[in-house]
Structure formats: structure tokens, C-alpha cells
DOLOKOL-350207 format. One record per residue: residue number from 0; residue in one letter; y, x, z of N, C-alpha, C, O, CB in turn. Coordinates in steps of 0.1 Angstrom, whole numbers. Glycine has a CB too. Layout:
N
NUM A Y X Z Y X Z Y X Z Y X Z Y X Z
...
//
This chain:
303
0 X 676 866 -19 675 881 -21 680 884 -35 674 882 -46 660 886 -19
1 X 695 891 -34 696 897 -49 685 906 -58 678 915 -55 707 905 -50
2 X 688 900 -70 677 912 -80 686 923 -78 698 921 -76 673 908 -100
3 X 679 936 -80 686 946 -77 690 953 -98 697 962 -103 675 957 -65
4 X 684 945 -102 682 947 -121 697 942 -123 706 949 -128 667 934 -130
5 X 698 924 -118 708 922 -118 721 925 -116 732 926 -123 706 917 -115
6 X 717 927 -105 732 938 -93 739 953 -102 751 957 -101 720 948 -74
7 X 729 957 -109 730 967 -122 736 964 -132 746 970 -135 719 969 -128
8 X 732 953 -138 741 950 -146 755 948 -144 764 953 -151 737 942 -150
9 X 756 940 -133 771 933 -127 778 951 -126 788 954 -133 770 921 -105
10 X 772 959 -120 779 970 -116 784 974 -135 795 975 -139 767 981 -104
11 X 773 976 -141 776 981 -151 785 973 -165 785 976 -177 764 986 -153
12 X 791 961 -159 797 958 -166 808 958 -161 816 954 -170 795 950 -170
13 X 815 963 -148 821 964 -143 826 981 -148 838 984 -146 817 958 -133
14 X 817 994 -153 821 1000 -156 828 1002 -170 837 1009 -172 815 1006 -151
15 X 822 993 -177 820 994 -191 831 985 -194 840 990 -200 807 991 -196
16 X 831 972 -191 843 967 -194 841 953 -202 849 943 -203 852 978 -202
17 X 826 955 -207 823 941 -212 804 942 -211 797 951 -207 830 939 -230
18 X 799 930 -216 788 928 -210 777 936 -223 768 943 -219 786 910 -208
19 X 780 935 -240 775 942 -243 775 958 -239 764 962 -243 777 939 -253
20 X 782 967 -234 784 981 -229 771 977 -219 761 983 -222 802 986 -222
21 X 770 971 -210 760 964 -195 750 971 -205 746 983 -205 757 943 -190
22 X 747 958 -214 736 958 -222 726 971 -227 714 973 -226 741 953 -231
23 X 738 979 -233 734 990 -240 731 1000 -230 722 1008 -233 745 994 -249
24 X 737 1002 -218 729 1010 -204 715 1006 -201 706 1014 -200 737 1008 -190
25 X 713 993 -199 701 991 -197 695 987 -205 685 981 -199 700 986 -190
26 X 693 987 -220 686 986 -227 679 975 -230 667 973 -231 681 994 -226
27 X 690 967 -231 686 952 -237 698 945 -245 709 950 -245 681 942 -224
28 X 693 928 -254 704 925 -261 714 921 -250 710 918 -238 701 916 -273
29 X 729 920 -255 735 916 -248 733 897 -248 741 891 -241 749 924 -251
30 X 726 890 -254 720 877 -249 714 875 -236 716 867 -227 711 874 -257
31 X 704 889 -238 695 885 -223 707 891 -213 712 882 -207 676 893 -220
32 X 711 902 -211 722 903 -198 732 893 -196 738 893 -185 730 916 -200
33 X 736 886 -205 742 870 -206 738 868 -196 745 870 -186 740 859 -217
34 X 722 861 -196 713 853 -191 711 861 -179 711 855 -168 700 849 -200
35 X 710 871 -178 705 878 -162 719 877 -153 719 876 -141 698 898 -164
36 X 728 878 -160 741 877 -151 749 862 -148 759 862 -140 751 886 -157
37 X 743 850 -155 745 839 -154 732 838 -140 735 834 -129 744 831 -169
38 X 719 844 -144 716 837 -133 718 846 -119 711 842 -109 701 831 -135
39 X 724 856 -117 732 861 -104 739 855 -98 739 854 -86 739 869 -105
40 X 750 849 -108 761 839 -104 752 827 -96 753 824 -84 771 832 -120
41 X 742 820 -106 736 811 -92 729 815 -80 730 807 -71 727 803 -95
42 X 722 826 -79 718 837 -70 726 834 -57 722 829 -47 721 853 -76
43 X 742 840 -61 750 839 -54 760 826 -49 765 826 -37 754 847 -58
44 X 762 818 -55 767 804 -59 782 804 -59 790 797 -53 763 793 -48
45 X 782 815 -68 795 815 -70 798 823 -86 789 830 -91 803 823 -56
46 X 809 821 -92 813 826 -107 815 840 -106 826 842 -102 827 821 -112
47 X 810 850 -109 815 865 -109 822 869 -123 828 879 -123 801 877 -106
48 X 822 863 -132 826 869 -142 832 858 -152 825 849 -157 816 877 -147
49 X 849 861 -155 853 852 -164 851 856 -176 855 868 -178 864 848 -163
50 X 846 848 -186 846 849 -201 853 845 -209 854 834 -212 839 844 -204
51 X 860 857 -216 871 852 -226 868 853 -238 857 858 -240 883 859 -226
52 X 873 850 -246 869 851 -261 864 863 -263 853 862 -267 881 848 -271
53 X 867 873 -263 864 890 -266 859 900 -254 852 911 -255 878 898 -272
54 X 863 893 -245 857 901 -232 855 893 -219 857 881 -218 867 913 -228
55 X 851 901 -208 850 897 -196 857 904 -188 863 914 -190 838 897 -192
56 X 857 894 -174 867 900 -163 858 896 -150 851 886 -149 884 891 -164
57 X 858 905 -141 857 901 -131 860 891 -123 873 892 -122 857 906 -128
58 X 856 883 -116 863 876 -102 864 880 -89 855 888 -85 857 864 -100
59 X 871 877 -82 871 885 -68 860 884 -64 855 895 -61 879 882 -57
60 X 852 874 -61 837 876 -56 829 887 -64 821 894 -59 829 861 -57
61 X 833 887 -80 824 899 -87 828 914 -88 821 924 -90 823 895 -101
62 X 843 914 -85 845 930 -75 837 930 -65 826 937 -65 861 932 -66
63 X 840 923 -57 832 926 -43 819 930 -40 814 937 -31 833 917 -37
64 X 814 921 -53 798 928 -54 796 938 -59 787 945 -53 790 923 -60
65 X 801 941 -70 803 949 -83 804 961 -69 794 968 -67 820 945 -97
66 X 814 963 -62 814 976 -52 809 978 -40 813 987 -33 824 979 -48
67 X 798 969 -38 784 969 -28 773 975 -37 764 980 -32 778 954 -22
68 X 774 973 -53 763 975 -57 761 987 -59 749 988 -61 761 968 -66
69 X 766 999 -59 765 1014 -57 754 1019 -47 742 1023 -49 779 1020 -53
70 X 760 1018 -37 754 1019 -20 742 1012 -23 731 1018 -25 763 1010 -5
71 X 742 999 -25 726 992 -25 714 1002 -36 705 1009 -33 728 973 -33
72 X 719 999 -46 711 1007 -55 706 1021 -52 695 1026 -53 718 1007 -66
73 X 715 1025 -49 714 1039 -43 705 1039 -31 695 1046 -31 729 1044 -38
74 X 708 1032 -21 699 1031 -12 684 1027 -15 675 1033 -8 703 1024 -5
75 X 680 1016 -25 667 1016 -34 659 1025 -39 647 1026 -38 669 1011 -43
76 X 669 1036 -46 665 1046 -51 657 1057 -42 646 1062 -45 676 1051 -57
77 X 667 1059 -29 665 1066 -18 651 1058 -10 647 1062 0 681 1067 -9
78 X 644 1045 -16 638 1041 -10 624 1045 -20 616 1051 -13 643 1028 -6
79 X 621 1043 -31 617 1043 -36 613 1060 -41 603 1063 -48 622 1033 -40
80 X 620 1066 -38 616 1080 -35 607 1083 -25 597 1091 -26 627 1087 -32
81 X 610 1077 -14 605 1080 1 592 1078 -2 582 1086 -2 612 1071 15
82 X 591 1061 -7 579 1057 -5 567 1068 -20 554 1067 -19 581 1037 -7
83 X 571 1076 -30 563 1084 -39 566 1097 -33 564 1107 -40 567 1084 -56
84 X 571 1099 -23 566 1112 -15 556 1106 -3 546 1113 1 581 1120 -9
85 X 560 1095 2 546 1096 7 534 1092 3 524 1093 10 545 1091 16
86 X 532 1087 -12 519 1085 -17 515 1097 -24 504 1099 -29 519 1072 -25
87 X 527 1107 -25 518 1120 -30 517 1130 -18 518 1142 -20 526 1128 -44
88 X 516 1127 -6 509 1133 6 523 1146 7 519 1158 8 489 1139 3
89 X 537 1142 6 545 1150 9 554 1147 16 564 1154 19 549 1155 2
90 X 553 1137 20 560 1132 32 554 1120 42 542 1117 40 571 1127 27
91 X 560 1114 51 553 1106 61 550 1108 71 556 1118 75 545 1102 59
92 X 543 1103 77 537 1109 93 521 1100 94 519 1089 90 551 1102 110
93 X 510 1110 99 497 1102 106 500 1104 118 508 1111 123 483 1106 102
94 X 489 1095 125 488 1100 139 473 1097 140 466 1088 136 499 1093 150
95 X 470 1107 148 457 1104 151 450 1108 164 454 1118 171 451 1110 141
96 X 439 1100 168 431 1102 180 417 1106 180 410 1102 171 432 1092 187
97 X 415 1113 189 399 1119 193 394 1122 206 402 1128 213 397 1133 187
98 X 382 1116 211 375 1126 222 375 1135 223 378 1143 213 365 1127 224
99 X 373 1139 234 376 1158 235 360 1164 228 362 1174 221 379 1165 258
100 X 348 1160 230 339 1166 221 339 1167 205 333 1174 197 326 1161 224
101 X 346 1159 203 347 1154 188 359 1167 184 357 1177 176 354 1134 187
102 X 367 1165 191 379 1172 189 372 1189 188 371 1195 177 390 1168 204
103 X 369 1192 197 369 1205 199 356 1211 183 355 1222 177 364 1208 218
104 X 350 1200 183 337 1203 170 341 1200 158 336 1208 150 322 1194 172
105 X 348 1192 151 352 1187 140 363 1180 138 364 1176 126 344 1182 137
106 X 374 1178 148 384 1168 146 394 1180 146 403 1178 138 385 1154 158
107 X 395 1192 154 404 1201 147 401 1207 134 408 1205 125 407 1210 154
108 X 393 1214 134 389 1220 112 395 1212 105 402 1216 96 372 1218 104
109 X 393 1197 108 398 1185 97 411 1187 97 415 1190 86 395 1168 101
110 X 421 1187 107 436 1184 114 438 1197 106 447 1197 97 440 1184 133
111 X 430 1209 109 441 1217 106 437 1223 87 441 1232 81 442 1232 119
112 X 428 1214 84 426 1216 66 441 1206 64 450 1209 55 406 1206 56
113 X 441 1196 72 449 1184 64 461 1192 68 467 1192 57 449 1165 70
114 X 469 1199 76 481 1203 77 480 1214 69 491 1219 68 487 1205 90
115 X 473 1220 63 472 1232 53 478 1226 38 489 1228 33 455 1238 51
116 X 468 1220 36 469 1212 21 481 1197 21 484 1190 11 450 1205 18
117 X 487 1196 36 494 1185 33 510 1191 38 517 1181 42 487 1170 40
118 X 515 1202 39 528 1207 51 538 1195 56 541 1192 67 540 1220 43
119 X 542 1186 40 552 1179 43 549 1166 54 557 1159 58 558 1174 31
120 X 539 1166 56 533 1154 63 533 1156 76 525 1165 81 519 1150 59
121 X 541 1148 83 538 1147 102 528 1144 109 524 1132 109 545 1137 110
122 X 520 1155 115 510 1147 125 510 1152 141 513 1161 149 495 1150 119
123 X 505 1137 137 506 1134 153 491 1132 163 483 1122 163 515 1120 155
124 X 491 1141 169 475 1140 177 476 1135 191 485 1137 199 468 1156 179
125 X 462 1127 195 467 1127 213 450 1127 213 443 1124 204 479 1109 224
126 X 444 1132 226 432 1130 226 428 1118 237 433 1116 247 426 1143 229
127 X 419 1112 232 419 1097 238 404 1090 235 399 1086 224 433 1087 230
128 X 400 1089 246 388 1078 246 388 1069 237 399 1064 232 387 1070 256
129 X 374 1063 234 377 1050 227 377 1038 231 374 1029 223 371 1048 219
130 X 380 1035 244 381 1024 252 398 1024 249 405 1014 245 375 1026 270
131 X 404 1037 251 414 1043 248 423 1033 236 430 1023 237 410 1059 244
132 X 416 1040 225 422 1046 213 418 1031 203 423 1026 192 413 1064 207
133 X 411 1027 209 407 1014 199 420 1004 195 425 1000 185 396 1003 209
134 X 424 1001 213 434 988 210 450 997 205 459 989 205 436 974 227
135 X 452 1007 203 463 1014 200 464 1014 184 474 1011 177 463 1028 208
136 X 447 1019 179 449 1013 162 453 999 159 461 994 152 436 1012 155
137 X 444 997 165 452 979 164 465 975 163 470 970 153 450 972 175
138 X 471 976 173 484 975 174 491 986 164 503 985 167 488 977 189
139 X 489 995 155 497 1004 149 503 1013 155 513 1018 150 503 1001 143
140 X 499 1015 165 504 1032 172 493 1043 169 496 1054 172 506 1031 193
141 X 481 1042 164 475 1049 161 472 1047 147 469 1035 145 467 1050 168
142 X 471 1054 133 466 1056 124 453 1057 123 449 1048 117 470 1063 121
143 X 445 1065 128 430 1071 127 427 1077 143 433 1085 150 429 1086 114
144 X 416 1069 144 407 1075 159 398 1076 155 393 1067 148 404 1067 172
145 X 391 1089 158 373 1092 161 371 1086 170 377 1090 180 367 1107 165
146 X 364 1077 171 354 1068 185 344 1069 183 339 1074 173 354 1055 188
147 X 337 1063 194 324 1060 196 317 1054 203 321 1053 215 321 1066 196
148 X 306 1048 200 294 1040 208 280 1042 213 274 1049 204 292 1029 201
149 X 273 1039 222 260 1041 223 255 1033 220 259 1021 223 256 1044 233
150 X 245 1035 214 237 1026 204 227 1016 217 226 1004 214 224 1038 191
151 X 222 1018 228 216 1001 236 228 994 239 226 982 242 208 1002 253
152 X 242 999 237 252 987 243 260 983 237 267 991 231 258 988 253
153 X 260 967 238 269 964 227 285 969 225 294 974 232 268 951 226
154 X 282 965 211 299 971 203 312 965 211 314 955 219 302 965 183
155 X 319 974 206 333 971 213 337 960 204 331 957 193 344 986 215
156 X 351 953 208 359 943 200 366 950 185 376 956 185 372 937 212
157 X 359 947 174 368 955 161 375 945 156 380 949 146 359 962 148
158 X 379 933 158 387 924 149 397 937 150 400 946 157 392 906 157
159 X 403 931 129 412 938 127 412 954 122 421 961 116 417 937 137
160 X 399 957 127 395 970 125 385 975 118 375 968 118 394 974 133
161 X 386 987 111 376 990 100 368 1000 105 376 1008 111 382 993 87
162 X 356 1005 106 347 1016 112 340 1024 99 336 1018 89 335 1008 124
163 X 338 1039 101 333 1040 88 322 1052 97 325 1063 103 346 1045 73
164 X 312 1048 96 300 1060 103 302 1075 101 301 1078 90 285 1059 97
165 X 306 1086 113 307 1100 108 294 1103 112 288 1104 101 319 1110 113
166 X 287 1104 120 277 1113 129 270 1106 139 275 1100 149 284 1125 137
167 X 256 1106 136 248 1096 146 242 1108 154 233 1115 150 235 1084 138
168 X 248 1111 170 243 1121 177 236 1119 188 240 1114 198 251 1127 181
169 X 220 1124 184 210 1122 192 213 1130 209 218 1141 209 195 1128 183
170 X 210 1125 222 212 1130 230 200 1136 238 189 1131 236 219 1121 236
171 X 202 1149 248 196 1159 248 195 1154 267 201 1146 274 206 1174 240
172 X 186 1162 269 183 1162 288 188 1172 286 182 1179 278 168 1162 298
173 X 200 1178 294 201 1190 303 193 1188 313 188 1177 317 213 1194 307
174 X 191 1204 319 184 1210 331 183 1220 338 174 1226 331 176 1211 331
175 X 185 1225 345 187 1238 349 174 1249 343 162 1246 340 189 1238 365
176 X 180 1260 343 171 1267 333 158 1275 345 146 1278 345 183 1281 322
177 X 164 1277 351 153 1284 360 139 1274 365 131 1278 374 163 1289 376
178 X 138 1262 360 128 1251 365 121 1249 351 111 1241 350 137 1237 373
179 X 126 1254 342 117 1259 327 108 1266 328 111 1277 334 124 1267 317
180 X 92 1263 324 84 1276 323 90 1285 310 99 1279 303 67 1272 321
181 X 86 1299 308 89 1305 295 82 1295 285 73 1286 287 84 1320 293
182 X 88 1300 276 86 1297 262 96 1289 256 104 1285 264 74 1290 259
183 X 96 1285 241 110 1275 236 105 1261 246 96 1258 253 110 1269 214
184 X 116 1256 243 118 1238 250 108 1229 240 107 1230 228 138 1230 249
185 X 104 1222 249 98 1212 242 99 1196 243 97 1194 255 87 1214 244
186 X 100 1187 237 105 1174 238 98 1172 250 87 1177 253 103 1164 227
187 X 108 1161 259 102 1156 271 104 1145 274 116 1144 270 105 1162 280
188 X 102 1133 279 98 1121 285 105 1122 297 101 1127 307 85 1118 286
189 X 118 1112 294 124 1111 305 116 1104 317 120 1104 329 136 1104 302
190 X 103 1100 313 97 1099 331 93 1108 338 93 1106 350 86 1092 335
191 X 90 1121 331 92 1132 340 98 1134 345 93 1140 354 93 1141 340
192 X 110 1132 347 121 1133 355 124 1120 361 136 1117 361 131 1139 347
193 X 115 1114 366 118 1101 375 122 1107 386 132 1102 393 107 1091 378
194 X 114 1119 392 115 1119 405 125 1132 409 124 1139 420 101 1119 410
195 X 134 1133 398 148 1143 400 159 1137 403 162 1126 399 153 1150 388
196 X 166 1145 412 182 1139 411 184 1140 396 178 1147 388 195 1148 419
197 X 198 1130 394 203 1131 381 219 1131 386 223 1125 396 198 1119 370
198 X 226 1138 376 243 1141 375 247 1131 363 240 1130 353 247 1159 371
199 X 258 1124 366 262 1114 358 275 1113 362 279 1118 372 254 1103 359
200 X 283 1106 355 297 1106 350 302 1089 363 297 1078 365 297 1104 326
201 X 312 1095 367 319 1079 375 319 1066 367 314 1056 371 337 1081 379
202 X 325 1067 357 326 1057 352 310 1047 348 300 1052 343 336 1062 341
203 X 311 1034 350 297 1026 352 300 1021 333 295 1011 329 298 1009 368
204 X 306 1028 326 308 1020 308 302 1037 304 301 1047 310 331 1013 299
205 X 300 1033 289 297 1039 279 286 1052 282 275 1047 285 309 1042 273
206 X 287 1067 282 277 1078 285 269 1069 300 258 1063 300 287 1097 290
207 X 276 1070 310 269 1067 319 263 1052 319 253 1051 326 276 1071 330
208 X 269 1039 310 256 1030 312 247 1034 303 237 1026 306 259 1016 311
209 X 244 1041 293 232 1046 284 226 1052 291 214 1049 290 235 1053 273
210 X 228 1064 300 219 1071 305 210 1059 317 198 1059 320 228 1085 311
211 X 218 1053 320 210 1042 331 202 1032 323 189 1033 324 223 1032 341
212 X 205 1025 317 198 1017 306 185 1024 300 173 1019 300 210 1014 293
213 X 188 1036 294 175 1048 292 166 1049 298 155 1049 293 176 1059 294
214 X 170 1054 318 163 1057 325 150 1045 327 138 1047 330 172 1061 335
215 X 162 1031 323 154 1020 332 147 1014 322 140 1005 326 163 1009 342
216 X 146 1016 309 138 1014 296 124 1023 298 113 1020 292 148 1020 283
217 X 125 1033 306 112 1043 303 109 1041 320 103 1051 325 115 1062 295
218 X 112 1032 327 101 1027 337 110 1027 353 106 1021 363 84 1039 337
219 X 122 1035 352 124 1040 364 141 1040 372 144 1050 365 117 1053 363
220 X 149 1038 376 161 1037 383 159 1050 386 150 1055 392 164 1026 395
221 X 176 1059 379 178 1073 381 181 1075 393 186 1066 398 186 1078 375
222 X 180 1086 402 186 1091 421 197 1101 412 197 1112 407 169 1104 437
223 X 207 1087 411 224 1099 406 226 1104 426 228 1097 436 248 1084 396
224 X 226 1119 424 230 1123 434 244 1129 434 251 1133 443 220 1131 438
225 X 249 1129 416 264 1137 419 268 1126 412 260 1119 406 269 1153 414
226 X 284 1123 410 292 1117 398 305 1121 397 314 1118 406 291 1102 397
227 X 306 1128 385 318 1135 382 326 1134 368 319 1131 358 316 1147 385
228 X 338 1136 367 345 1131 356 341 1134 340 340 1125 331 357 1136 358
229 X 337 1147 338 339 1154 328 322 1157 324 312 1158 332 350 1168 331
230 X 323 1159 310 312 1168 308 312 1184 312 302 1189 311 309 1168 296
231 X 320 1189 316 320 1204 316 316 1205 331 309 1215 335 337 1213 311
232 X 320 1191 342 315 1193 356 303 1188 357 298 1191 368 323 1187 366
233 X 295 1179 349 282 1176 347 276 1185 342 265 1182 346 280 1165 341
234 X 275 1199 334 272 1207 329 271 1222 341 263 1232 341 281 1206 318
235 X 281 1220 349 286 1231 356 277 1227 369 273 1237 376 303 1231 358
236 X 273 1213 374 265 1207 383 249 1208 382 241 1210 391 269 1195 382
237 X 245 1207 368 233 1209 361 232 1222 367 227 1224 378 232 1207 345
238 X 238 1233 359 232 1246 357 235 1248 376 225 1253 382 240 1258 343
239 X 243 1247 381 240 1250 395 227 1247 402 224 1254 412 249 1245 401
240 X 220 1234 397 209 1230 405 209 1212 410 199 1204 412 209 1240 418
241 X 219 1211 410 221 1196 412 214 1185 409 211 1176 417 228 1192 408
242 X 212 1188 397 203 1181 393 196 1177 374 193 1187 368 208 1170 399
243 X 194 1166 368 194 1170 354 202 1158 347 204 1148 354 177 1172 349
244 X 206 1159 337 215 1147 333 212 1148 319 205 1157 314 232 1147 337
245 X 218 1133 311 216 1130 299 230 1139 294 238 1142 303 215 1114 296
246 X 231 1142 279 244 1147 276 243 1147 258 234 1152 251 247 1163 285
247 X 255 1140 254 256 1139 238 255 1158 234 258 1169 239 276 1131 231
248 X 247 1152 222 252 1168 213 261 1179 213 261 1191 217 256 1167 203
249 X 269 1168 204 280 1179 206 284 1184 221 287 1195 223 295 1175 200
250 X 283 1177 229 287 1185 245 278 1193 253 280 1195 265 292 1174 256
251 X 264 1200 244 255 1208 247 264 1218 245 261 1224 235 243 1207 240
252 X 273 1224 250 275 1241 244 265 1248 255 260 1244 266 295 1249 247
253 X 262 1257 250 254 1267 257 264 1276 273 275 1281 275 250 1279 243
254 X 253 1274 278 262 1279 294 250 1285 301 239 1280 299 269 1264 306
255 X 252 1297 309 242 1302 315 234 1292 329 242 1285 335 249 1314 320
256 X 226 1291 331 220 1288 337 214 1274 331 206 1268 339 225 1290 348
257 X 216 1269 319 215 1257 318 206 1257 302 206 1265 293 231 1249 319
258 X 198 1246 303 187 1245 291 190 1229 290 193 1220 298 168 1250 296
259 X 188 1227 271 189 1215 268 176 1212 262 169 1222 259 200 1213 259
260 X 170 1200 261 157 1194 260 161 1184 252 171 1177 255 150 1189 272
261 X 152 1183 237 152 1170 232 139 1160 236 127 1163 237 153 1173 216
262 X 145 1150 237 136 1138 240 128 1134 233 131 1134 221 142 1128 241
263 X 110 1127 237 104 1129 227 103 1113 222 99 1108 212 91 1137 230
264 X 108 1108 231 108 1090 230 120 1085 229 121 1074 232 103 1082 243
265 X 132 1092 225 142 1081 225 146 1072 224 159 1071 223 147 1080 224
266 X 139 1062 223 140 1047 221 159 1042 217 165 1033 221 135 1041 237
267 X 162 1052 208 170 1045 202 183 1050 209 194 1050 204 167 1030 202
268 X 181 1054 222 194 1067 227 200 1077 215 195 1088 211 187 1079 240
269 X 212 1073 210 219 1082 203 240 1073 205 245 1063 208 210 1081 182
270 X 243 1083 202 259 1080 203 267 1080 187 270 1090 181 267 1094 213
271 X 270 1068 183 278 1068 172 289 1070 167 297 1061 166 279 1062 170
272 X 290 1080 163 304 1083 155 312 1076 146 307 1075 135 303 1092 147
273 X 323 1070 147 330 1065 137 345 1069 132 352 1076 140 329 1053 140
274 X 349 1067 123 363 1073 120 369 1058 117 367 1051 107 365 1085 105
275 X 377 1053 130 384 1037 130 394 1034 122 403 1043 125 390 1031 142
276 X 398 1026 114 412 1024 114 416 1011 116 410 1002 122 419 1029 101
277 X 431 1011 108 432 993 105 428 986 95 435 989 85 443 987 105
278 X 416 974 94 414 972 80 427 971 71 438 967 75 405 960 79
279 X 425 975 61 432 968 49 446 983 50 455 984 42 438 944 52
280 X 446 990 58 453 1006 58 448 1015 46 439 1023 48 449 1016 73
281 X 452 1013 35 454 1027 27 459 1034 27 460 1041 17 456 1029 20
282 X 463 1036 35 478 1052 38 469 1062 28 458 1067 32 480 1062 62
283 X 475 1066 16 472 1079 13 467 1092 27 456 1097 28 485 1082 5
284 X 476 1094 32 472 1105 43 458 1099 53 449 1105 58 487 1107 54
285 X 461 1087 51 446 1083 63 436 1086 52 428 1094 56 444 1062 71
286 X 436 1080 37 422 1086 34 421 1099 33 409 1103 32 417 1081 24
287 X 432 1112 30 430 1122 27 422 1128 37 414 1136 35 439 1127 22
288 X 427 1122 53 425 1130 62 415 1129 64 408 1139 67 431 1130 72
289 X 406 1112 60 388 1112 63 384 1121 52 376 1130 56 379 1096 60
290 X 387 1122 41 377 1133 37 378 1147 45 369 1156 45 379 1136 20
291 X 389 1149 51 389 1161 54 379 1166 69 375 1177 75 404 1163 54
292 X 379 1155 71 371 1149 86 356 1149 77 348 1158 82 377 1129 94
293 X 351 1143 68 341 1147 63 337 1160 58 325 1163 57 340 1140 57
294 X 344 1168 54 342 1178 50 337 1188 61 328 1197 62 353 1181 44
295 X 347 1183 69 349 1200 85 331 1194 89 323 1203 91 370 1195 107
296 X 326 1178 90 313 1176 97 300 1182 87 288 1182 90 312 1158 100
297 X 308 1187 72 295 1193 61 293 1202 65 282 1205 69 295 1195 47
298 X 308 1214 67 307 1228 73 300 1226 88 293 1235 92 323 1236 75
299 X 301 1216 95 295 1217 113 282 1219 110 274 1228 116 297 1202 125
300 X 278 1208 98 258 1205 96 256 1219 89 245 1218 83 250 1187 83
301 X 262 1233 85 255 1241 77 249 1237 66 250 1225 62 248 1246 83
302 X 242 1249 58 234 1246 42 216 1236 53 206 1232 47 229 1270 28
//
């Protein structure tokens, strides 16, 4: 690999006409540019420059370089720019991933502080599970995912990967509201509800093996009488009557016919927030964007 210091000089004695002129551009004696351009010549393994009593001359191999070295340098420069515009968050690209509860509560405020305060910077969003979004950080197609875990089952595979805790979100019984006596809600014991249908999600991983693991921790195997994709159709199933289901925090929005219940025993039922990356990723933009991801979750928690 040529020194590009070197390659400088050669060029600049090539403008100048002798090696002290080199010298005096780059600001050294003409001894040491001697020495830095002697050892180019072995660099290259060949003579670039004849030495005459009073001056120097090029050799055809040291034209030849001598007029690559413009373009190269130049292109360094052009590199070395790029890379202090992206460490001062004015250029580059993130990309990033989120669940759709995450997303809709705190992962846009963040996105859209970081495109406020950052314009020159590309981002790139996709919304994506973390069964999803895990092995895509990994591999470097993703920058930053919001993921997450339920705390009875074990963790996913992180080799490679760094996790930093956003939000530990305790989970709520929905229930249809009309099977409420009046008054506020009051923590309840999922064995009351042993002998309810329950609405639960298709998939046999993550929300839905917690809610089963739960059920069967506090004495009893749930009667899932529906199973459907989404929270918004587990929500839309509840308040119809269907039945009652477990459901994270954030995906409590308020809906008519439907009442949320905190648990008075949760034995450790909560869903973990994390902001993933790749260990050992400093991307300026990846950390700017976690603070900004921390920030949007200070405004979510209020004073």
C-alpha cells in the first residue's frame, strides 16, 4: 500500500522541479523528503527519481506515478471529508427497525427529533419483529432495532449484539367492559379468569407463549377460544365479548367497549424493551438516535 504522504511528495517534486521545493510544500527538511522518497522507490521496487548533482529528474516509472498521484490524493481527500461529515451527523445513512407498538408510542417522536436535528442524514425505517429484526442487525442490514422479550422466556441468540434496556412493560388483562361492576378497576388474579375464554395471538413464541406460561403458573390451562394475528384484532375480539386476553402496555389504547386490568400477582409477566445494535457500532447517528429514543420515552413517562 503506497503512503499517500509519500505519493505527495513524488507529485510535488514533480511540480517543483527539485526535492528541496517538495520539501518546502510540505514542511519538512529536504533530508527527510530524501528519506521518504527513497523509501517509495522501495515501496514500489523500482527508481523514480534520478539524482544529479543540482537536481532531480524523474524516471518513467516516476512520471507515471507522479500523474496517478492527483486523482489518488484527491480521492483521499474526497474520502476523508465524507467520513467528518458523517461523524458530524451531516451525512450518512441509519436504518432502523421497530414493532408496530413501539413504533406508534415512541419510535416515531425519536425518528422524527433525529430527522429534525440531523436533515443531512438518510433514514431508513421498516417495521419488523424481533424474531424479525434481530438477525438483520447482525448481519448489518439493520443499524438499530427496538426489540423485545418476555421476561418467563428465555432470551433470544445476541452473539454479536449489544442490548441496552428502554422500557420494562408491565402487562394488563383486557376485558370486555360491560362484565365490570362500576367503579375504577382493580388488580385482578388471573385465576379469576380460569373459567373464561381467552383471545390470543396464532403464533405459539413470544406474547402468546407468556400469556400461556402465566396462565399455567397461577394454576390453570387458558380455553383460547379465538387466535388472531394482531393486537388491534385481539382488542377488537375482547371488546366484542369473546373473551379476555393478556395485552402489553403500550398496546392498551383505549377502545370502547373494552377495560384494561392490572394484575395483582404478576409473577414476573412484563415485556422488555431494548434498543439492539451491533456490539462495538459507534456510528455517531446510532448513538444520537438512542438518545433521541430516550428522550421521546421521558416525554411518553410525563413529569
Amino acid at each position: 500500500m503506497l503512503d499517500p504522504r509519500r505519493l505527495r511528495l513524488l507529485r510535488d517534486v514533480a511540480v517543483t522541479g527539485t526535492i528541496a521545493g517538495a520539501a518546502a510544500r510540505a514542511g519538512c527538511t529536504a533530508a527527510a523528503a530524501s528519506q521518504q522518497l527513497s523509501a517509495l522507490e522501495r515501496d514500489v521496487g523500482t527508481p523514480l527519481l534520478e539524482r544529479l548533482a543540482r537536481s532531480v529528474r524523474l524516471t518513467e516509472a516516476g512520471r507515471v506515478l507522479a500523474e496517478h498521484a492527483d486523482p489518488v490524493l484527491a480521492s483521499l481527500a474526497e474520502a476523508e471529508r465524507a467520513v467528518r461529515t458523517v461523524a458530524g451527523l451531516r451525512g450518512g445513512t441509519v436504518r432502523v427497525a421497530a414493532f408496530a407498538t413501539a413504533g406508534t408510542s415512541f419510535a416515531i417522536p425519536a425518528l422524527t427529533a433525529f430527522r429534525r436535528r440531523c436533515p443531512g442524514v438518510e433514514l431508513h425505517f421498516a417495521e419488523l419483529e424481533s424474531d424479525q429484526s434481530l438477525p438483520l442487525v447482525r448481519a448489518g442490514e439493520i443499524d438499530l432495532a427496538v426489540t423485545h422479550d418476555y421476561a418467563p422466556l428465555s432470551r433470544p441468540d445476541l452473539r454479536g449484539l449489544t442490548q441496552r434496556p428502554l422500557y420494562r412493560e408491565p402487562m394488563l388483562l383486557a376485558v370486555p367492559k360491560k362484565s365490570l361492576s362500576p367503579g375504577n378497576p382493580q388488580p385482578v388474579s388471573l385465576t379469576d379468569f380460569a373459567g373464561r375464554d381467552w383471545v390470543a395471538a396464532l403464533t405459539s413464541t413470544g406474547f402468546q407463549a407468556a400469556t400461556e406460561m402465566a396462565c399455567r403458573a397461577a394454576g390453570f390451562e387458558p380455553r383460547i377460544s379465538v387466535r388472531v394475528h394482531s393486537y388491534q384484532m385481539v382488542l377488537a375480539m375482547v371488546a366484542a365479548g369473546f373473551g379476555v386476553s393478556l395485552v402489553p402496555q403500550l398496546a392498551a389504547v383505549p377502545q370502547r367497549g373494552l377495560a384494561y386490568l392490572p394484575i395483582s400477582h404478576p409473577q414476573g409477566l412484563a415485556r422488555q424493551i431494548h434498543a439492539t445494535t451491533r456490539t462495538g457500532d459507534r456510528s455517531p447517528a446510532v448513538q444520537h438516535l438512542l438518545r433521541c429514543i430516550a428522550e421521546a420515552l421521558g416525554k411518553r413517562a410525563g413529569p
